[in-house]
C-alpha positions in Angstrom: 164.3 140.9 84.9 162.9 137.8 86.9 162.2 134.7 84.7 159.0 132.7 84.4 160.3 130.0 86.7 161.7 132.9 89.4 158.6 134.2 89.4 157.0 130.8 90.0 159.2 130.3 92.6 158.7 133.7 94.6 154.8 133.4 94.4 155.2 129.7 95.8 157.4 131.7 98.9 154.7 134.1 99.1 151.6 132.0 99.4 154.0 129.8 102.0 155.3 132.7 104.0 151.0 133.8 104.1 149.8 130.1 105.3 152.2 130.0 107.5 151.4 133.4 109.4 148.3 132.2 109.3 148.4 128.7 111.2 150.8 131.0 113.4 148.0 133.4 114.2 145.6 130.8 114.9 147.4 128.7 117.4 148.0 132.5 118.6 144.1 132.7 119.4 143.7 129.2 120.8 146.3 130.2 123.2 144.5 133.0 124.3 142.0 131.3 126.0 143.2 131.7 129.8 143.7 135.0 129.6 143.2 137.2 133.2 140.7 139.6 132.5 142.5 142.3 135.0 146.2 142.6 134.1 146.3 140.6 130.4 148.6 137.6 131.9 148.3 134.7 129.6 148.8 130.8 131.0 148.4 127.3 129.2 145.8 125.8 131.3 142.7 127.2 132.8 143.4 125.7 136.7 146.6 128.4 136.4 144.1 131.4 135.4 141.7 130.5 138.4 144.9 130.1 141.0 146.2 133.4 139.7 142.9 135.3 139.9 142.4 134.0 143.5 146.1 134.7 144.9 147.0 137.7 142.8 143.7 139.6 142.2 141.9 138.2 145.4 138.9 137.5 143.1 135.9 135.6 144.1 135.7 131.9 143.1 132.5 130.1 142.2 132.1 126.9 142.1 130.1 124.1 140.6 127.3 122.7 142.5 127.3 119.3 141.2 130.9 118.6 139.8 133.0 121.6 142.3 135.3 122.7 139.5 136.0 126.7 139.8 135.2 129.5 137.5 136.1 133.4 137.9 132.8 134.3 136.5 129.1 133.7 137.5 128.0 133.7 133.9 131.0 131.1 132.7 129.6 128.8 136.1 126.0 129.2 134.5 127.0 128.2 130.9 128.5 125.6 132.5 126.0 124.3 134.4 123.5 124.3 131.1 125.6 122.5 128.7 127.1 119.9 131.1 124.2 119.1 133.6 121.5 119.8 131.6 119.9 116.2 132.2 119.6 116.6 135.7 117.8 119.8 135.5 115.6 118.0 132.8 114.7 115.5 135.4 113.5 118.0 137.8 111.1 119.6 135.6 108.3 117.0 135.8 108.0 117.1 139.1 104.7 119.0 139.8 103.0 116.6 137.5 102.5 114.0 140.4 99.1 114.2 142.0 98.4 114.5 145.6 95.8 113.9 147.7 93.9 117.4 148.3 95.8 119.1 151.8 98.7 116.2 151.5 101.7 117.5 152.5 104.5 115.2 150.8 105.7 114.1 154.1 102.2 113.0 155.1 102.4 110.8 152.0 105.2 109.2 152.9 103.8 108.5 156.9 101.0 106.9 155.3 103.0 104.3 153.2 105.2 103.4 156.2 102.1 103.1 158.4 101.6 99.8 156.7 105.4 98.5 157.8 105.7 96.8 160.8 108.7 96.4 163.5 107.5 93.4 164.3 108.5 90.6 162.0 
């Protein structure tokens, strides 16, 4: 039969053995991150997962209208877009809130600003 102090020391191996599966398991799912959606290949950065879909899979790229980087997915591109360029949407939404002159167009606007520049200096 075991003694106190063996016992000690297999529960200590135990609980060890456990954490350490479990920091193993979750560096597991952080690498799982870039994985290809169509065959299950795994790779360590995310510029390898768009390469492979686009040579391998011949999959559609979208890009980034403001900062070009490259997703696989139209709904990863759109998430994307709202977290990272959410102030330059905000900016936009204020614009019908500047009055015009009745049948202005906003060209005609700007023609009668410059009417009051001259060539002639």
């Amino acid at each position: 039969m075991p003694s106190h102090t063996q016992k000690k020391y297999n529960l200590l191996i135990a609980i060890t053995f456990q954490l350490n599966r479990s920091c193993l398991d979750i560096l597991h799912h952080q690498k799982e991150k870039n994985v290809c959606d169509q065959c299950g290949e795994k790779f360590a950065k995310y510029e390898d997962l768009i390469n492979h879909a686009r040579h391998i899979h011949h999959h559609p790229i979208v890009k980034c209208n403001e900062c070009g980087r490259e997703f696989i997915h139209e709904k990863d591109r759109l998430h994307h877009v709202r977290e990272e360029h959410e102030q330059k949407i905000g900016g936009r939404e204020h614009k019908n809130l500047h009055e015009r002159k009745p049948g202005h167009t906003p060209q005609e606007d700007v023609d009668a600003h410059r009417s009051n520049f001259s060539d002639n200096f």
